[in-house]
C-alpha positions as a Markdown table, in Angstrom:
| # | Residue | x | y | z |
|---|---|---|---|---|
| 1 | Unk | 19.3 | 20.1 | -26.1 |
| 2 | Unk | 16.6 | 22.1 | -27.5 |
| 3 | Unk | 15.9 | 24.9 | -24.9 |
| 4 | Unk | 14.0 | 28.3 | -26.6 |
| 5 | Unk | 16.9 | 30.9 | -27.8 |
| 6 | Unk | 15.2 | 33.7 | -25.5 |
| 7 | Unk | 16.1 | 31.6 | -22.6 |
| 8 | Unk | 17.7 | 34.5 | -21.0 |
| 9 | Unk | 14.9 | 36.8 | -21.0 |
| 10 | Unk | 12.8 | 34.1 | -20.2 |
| 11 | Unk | 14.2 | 32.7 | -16.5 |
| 12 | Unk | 15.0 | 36.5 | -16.0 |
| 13 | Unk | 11.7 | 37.8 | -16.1 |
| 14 | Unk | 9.7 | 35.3 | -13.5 |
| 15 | Unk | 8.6 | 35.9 | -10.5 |
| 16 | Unk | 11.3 | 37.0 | -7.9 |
| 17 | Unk | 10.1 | 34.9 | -5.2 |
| 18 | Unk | 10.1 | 31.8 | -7.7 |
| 19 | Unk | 13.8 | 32.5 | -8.7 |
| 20 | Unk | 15.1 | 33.1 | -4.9 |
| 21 | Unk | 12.6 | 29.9 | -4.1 |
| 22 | Unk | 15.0 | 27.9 | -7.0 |
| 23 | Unk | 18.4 | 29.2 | -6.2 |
| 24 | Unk | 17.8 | 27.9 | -2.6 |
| 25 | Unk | 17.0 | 24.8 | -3.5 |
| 26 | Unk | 19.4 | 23.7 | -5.4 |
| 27 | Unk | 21.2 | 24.3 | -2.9 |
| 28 | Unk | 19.5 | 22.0 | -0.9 |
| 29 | Unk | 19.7 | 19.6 | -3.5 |
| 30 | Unk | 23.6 | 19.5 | -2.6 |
| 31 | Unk | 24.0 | 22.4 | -4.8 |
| 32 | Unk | 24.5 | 22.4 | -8.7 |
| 33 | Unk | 27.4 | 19.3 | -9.0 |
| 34 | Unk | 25.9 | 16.2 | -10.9 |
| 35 | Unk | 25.6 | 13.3 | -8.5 |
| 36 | Unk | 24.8 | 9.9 | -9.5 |
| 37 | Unk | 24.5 | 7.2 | -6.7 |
| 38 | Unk | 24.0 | 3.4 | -7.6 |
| 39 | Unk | 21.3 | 3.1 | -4.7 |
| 40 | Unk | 19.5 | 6.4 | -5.5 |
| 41 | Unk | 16.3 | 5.3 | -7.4 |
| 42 | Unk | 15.9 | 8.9 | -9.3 |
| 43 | Unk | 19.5 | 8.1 | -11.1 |
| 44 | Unk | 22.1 | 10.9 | -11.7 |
| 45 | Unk | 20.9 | 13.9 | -10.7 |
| 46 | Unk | 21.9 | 17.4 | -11.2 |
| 47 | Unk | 20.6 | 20.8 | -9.6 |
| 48 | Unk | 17.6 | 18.6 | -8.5 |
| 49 | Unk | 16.6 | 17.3 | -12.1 |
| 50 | Unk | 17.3 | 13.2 | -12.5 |
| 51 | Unk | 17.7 | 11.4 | -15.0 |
| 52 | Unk | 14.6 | 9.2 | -14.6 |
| 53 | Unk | 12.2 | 12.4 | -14.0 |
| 54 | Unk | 13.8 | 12.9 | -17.8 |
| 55 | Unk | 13.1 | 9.6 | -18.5 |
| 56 | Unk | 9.6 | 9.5 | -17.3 |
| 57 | Unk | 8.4 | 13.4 | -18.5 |
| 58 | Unk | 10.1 | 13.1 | -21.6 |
| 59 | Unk | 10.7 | 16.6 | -21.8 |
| 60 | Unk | 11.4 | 18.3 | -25.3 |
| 61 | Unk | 14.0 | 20.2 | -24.2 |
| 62 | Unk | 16.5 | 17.4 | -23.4 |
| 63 | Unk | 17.5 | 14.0 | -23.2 |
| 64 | Unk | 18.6 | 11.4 | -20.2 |
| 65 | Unk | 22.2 | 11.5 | -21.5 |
| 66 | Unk | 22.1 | 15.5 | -21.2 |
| 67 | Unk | 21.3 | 16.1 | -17.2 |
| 68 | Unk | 24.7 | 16.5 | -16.4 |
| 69 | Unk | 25.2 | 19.7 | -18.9 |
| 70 | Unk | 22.4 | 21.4 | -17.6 |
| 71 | Unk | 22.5 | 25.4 | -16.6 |
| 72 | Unk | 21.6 | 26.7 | -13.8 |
| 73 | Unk | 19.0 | 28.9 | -16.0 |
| 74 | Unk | 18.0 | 25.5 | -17.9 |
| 75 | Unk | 17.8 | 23.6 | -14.8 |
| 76 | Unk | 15.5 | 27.1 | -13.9 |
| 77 | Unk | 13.4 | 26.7 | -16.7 |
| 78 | Unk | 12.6 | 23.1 | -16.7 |
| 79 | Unk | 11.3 | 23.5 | -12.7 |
| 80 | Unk | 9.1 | 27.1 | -14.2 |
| 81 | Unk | 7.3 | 24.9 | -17.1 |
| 82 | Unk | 7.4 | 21.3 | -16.0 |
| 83 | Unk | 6.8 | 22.1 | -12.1 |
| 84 | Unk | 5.6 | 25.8 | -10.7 |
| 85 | Unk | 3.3 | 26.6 | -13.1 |
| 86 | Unk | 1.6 | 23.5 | -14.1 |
| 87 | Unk | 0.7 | 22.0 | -10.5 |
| 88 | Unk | 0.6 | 25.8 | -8.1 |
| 89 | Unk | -2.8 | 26.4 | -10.2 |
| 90 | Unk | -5.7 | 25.2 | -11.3 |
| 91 | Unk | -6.9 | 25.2 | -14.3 |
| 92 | Unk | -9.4 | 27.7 | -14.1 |
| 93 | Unk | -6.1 | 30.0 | -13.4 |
| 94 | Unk | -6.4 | 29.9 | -9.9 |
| 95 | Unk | -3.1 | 30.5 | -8.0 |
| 96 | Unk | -2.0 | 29.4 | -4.5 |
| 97 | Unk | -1.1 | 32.5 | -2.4 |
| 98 | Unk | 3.1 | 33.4 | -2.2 |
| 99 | Unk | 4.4 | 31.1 | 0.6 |
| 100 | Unk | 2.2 | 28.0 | 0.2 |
| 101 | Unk | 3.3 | 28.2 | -4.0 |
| 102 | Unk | 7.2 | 27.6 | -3.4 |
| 103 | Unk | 6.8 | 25.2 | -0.1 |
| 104 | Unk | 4.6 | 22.9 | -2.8 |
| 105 | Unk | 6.7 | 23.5 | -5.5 |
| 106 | Unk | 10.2 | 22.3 | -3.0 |
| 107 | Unk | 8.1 | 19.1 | -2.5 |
| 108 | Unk | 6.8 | 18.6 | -6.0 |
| 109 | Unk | 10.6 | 18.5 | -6.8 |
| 110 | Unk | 11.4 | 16.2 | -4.4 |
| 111 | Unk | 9.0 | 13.7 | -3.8 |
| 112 | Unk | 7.1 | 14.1 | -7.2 |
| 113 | Unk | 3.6 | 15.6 | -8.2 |
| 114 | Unk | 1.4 | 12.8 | -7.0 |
| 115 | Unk | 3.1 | 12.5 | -3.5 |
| 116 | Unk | 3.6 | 15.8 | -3.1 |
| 117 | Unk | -0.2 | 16.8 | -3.4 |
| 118 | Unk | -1.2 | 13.6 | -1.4 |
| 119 | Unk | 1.1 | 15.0 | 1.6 |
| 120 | Unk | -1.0 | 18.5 | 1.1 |
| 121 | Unk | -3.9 | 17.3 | 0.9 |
| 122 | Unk | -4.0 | 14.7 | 4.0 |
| 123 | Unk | -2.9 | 18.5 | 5.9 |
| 124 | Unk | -5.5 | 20.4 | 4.3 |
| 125 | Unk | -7.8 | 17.6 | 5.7 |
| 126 | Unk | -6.6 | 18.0 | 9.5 |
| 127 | Unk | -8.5 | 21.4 | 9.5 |
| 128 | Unk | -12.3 | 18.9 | 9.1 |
| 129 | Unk | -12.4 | 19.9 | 4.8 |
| 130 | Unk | -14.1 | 18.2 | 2.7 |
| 131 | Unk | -10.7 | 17.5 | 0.0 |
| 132 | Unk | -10.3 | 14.4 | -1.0 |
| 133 | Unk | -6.8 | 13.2 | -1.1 |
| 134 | Unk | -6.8 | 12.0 | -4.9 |
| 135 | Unk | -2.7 | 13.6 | -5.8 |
| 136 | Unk | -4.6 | 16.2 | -8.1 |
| 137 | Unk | -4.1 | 20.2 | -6.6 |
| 138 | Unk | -7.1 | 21.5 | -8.4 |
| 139 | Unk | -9.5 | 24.3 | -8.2 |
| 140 | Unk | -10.9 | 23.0 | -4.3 |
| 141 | Unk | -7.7 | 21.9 | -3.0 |
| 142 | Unk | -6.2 | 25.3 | -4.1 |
| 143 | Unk | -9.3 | 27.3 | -2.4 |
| 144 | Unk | -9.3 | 25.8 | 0.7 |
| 145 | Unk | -5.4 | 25.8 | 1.2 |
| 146 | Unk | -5.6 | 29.9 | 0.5 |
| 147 | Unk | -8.7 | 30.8 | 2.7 |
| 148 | Unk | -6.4 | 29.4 | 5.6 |
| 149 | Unk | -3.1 | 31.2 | 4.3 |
| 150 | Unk | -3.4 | 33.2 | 7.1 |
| 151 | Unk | -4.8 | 31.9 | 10.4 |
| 152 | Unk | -3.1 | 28.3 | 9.6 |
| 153 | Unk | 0.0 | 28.6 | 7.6 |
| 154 | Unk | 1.9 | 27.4 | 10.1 |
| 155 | Unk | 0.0 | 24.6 | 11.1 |
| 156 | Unk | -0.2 | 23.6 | 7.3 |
| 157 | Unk | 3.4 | 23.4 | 6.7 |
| 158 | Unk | 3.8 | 20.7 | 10.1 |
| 159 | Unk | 1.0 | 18.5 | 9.2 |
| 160 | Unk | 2.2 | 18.4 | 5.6 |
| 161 | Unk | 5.6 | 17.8 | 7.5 |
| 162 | Unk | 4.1 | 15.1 | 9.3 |
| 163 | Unk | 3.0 | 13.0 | 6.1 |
| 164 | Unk | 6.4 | 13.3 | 4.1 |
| 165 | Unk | 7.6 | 11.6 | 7.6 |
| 166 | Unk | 5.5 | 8.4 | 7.3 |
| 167 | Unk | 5.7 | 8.6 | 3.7 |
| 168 | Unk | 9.9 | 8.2 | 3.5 |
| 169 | Unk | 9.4 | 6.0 | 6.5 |
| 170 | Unk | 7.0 | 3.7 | 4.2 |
| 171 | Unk | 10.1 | 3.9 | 1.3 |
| 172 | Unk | 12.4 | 2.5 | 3.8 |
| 173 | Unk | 10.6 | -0.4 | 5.4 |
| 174 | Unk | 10.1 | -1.1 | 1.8 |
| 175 | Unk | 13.4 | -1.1 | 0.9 |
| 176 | Unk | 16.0 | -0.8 | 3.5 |
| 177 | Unk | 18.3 | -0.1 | 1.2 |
| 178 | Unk | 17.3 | 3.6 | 1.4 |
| 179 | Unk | 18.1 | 3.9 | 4.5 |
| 180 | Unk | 21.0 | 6.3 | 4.2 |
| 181 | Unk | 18.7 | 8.9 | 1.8 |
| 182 | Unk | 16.2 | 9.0 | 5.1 |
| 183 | Unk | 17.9 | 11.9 | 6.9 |
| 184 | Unk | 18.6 | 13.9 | 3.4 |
| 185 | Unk | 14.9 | 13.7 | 2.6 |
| 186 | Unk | 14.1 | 14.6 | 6.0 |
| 187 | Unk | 16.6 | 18.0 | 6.0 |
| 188 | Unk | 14.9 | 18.8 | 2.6 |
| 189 | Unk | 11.4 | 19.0 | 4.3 |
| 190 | Unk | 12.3 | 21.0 | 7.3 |
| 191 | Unk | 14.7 | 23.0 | 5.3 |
| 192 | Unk | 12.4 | 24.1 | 2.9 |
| 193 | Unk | 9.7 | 25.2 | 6.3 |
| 194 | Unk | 12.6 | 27.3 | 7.4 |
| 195 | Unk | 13.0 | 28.9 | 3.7 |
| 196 | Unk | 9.2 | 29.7 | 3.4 |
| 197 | Unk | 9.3 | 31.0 | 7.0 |
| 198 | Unk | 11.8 | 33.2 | 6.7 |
| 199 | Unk | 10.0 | 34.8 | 2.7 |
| 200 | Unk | 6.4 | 35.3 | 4.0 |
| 201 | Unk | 6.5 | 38.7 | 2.8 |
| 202 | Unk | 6.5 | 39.0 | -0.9 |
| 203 | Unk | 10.4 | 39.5 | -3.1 |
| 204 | Unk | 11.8 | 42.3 | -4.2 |
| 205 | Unk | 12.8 | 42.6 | -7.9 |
| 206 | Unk | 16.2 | 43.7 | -6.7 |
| 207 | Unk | 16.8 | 41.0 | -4.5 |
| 208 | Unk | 17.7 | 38.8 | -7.1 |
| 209 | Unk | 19.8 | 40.7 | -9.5 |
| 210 | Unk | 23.1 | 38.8 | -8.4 |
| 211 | Unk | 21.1 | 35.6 | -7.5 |
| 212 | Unk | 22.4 | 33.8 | -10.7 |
| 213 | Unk | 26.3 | 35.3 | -9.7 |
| 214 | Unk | 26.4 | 32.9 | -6.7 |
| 215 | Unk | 29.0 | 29.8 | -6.5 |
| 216 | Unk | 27.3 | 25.9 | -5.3 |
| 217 | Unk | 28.1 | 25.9 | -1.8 |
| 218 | Unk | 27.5 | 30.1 | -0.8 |
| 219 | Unk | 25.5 | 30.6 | 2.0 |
| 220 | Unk | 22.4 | 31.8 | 0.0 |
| 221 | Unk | 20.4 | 31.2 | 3.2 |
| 222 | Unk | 22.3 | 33.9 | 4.9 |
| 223 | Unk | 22.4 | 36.3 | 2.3 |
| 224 | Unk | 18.9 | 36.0 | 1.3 |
């Protein structure tokens, strides 16, 4: 592995509502034990990062072979660089408001960048917007999904619900041999609308001093 030596300081220094955002859901991801399934598509998977993300990225931090010794701040880092930062902004520098950030970031890790701003974008486009649904979050899509953070945030969250639903139901008529993911991917979704629910109002610093300190399998949810 060839993560940076300040590492530490690193993962402890983002945002707070990023680092509650992650803890969640890896436990959502069934929590921090590797997990490799013959029928699962993504490979062995660990804290949410598979082996064929690895393989397709082709990260310089690590190798295929090395997803099952990640860390929980490595696994932490990786979804910082390679996930939040890169696709919650434009290019310009242009942010997407606390809420909307981490509910697209939970579905950029599950479903993938492309997909995941497909889903946002066919939402966004409910509202009569002119955003064409092209998998790229840039500068417009960004714009128009904040000027409605507050009147439609809800609303945002079900339609984008809405598409994840006919896109896993497109996966499985493809192949019914995911079938038995459907649920799980389903759960991930409406688990992550409950999470972003719940955080509307921006993270304390202090919330997340023991964050790192919980065991796979705590109720972080109840804590948090």
């Amino acid at each position: 592995m060839n993560f940076p030596k300040e590492l530490e300081n690193i993962v402890d220094n983002m945002k707070p509502h990023f680092l509650i955002a992650t803890r969640y859901l890896i436990d959502v991801l069934e929590g921090f034990d590797y997990h490799d399934i013959p029928e699962d598509i993504g490979g062995g998977t660990k804290g949410g990062i598979s082996q064929n993300w690895v393989r397709l990225a082709k990260p310089i931090e690590l190798e295929v072979n090395e997803v099952k010794d990640l860390s929980y701040k490595q696994i932490i880092y990786l979804y910082h660089k390679y996930f939040f930062v890169p696709y919650t902004k434009s290019r310009c520098g242009i942010e997407m408001k606390e809420g909307f950030d981490v509910f697209h970031f939970f579905n950029l890790v599950v479903s993938g960048p492309k997909r995941a701003a497909i889903c946002l974008q066919r939402a966004i486009k409910k509202f009569n917007v002119n955003i064409v649904d092209d998998g790229i979050v840039g500068k417009n899509t960004i714009l128009t999904l904040n000027e409605r953070h507050e009147k439609d945030f809800d609303l945002i969250l079900l339609y984008t619900t809405i598409e994840y639903s006919k896109f896993y139901g497109s996966i499985v008529s493809r192949d019914n041999t995911q079938v038995r993911f459907l649920n799980g991917w389903m759960n991930r979704i409406e688990r992550s609308c409950d999470f972003v629910n719940k955080h509307r109002i921006s993270c304390n610093k202090n919330r997340v001093i023991d964050y790192f300190n919980l065991k796979a399998g705590d109720k972080f949810e109840d804590r948090y």
